[in-house]
N, C-alpha and C positions, 0 to 999 in steps of 0.2 A: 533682327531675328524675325524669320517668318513668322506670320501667327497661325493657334492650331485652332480644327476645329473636331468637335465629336460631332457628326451624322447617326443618331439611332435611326435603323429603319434604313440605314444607308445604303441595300441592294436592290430597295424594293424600288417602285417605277418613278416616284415624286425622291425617293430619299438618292437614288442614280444621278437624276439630273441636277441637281444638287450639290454632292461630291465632287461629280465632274466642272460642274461652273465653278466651284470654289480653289479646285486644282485647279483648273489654267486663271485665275486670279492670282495663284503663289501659295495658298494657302496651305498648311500639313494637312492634310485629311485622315480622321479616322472612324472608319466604315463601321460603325457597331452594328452587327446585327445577328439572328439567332441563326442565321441561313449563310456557314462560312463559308461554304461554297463557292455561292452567288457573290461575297463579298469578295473573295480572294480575285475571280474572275475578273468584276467593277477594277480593282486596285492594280492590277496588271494592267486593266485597258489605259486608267491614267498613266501608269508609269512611264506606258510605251508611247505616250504624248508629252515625255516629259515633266508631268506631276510628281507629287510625294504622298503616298498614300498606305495606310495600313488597315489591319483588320484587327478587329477585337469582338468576339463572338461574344454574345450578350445573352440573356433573357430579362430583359425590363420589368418584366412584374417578380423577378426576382431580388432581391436585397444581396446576398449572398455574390449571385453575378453582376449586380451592379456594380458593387462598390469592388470586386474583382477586377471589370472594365477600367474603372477612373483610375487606381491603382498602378495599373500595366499600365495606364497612357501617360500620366507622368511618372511612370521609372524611364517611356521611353524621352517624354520632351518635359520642359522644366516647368511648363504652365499648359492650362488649356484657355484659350481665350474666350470660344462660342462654345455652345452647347445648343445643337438644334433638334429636338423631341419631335422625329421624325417617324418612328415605330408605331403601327394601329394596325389592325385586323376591323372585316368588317360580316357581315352576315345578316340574312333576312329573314324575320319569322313573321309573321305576325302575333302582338303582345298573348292573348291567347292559347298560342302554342309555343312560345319560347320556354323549350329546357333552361331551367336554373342555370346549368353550366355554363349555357351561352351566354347568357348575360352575366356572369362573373369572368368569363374569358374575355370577353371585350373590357368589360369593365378593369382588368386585371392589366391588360394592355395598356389599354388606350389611357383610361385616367390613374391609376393603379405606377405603370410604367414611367407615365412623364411626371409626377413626385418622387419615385424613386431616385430617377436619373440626375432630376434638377436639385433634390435633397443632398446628393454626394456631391454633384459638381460645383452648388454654390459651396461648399466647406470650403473651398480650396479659391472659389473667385471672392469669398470675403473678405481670406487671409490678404489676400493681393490688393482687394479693393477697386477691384475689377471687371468686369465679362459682362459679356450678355448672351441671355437664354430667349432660346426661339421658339416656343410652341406652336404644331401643327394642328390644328383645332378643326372645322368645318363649319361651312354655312348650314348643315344640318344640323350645328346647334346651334342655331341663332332661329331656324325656321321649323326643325323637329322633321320628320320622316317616318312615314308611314311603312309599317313594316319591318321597322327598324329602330327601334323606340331605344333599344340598348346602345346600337352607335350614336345617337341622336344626341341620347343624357351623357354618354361618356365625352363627348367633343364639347358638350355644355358647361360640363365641370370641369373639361381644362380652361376652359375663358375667363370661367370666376377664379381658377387656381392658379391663373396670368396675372389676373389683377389682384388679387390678396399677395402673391409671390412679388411683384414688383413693389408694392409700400413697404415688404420687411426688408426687402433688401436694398432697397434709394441710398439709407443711409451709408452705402458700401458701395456704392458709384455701380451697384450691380442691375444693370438693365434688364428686362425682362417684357416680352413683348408676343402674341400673339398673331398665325395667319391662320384664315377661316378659307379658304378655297370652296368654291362647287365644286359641280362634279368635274374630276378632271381624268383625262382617256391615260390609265393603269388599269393593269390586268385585273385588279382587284374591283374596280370600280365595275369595268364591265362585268365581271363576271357575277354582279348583282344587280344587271340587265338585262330586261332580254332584247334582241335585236333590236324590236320597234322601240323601243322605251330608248335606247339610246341612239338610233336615227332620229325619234322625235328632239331630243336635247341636242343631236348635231344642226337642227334646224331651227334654232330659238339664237334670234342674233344678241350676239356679246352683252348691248348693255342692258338688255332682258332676261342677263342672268343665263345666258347661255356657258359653255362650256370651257371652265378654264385650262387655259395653257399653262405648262410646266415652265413655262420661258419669263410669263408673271409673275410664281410664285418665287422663280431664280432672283428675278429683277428687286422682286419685296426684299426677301433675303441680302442682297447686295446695300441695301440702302441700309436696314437696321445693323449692320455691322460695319458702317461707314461713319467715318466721324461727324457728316452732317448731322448722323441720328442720333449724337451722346446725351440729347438728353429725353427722347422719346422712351417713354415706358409706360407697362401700365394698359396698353393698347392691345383691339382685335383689328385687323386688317381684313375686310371683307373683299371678297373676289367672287365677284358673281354671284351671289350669296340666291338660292333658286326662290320663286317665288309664288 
């Protein structure tokens, strides 16, 4: 039986390429995201490439829709295998002028989101004794960001909530594993650049931390749900982490 996976975050520009690599691997794909739109679109494009892919509208910092999500994806398949915490918003203030609500909105996302998610999915990969979860973390929290102090701490406490989440769940063959990406070219990313700021990052060669490829974070992805990786956990994977 094919294995499934859930993609939160799955129409956005890293959580796209993603789906689609894990579609033509064989894998079931299900597109969670708050924008069903864009997700319906993504699940067409695999299909018409001969993938298997579905959508399941979310809001991750919600409980309510989370566990609505998991729910609907095994009435539709009998397990979910991956679970990759793919969902984040990002915005720039500096710490001085940040509204409250922005830093509870990322926060609510970003680390808020990938507990909820990984909270419903492992119930269900316990029972099996099974799965691995994938957090999408950043080199922003390993390096911090100016400007941006709320994205910074929210990617920082997914890394520590990869590695606390991987010891409670070891004894349940449940792997749990983190990727930290730079900056990498999503509409998101730029649009908390401005031109020069990220021609300067298109000119910073690779192992200087320059700008990661979505083809890398695929490749990381591919390995941690391969059986070479059954017994990696616990782990951040940096990708150009800036410097």
């Amino acid at each position: 039986m094919a294995q499934v996976v859930i993609v939160t975050g799955g129409a956005g520009g890293i959580g796209s390429a993603i789906c689609r690599a894990l579609a033509q691997d064989g894998l079931k794909v299900i597109i969670a995201d708050f924008v069903e739109e864009a997700g319906r679109a993504l699940a067409d494009e695999i299909r018409k490439e001969g993938g298997e892919a579905t959508v399941q509208k979310v809001d991750v910092g919600d409980k309510a829709s989370v566990s609505d999500m998991v729910q609907k994806s095994l009435e539709r398949y009998p397990q979910i295998d991956f679970l990759i915490n793919g969902a984040g918003v990002m915005s720039r203030f500096p710490v001085e002028e940040m509204p409250e609500e922005e830093w509870d909105r990322v926060l609510r996302i970003n680390l808020k989101g990938t507990f909820l998610c990984s909270q419903a999915v492992a119930r269900h990969m316990v029972q099996r004794k099974e799965g691995r979860i994938i957090n999408v973390a950043s080199g922003r929290g390993v390096a911090g960001q100016p400007r941006a102090a709320h994205y910074a701490a929210s990617k920082a406490g997914v890394i520590a909530f990869t590695k606390s989440l991987a010891q409670e769940l070891a004894p349940y063959n449940v792997l749990v594993n983190a990727i930290a990406p730079g900056a990498t070219d999503t509409p998101m990313a730029r649009a908390g650049s401005s031109a020069e700021e990220w021609k300067r990052r298109e000119a910073i060669p690779p192992l200087m931390g320059g700008l990661t490829k979505k083809e890398e974070i695929v490749g990381l992805i591919r390995y941690l749900i391969s059986e070479p990786a059954k017994y990696v956990t616990g782990q951040t994977f940096l990708l150009r982490t800036p410097r």
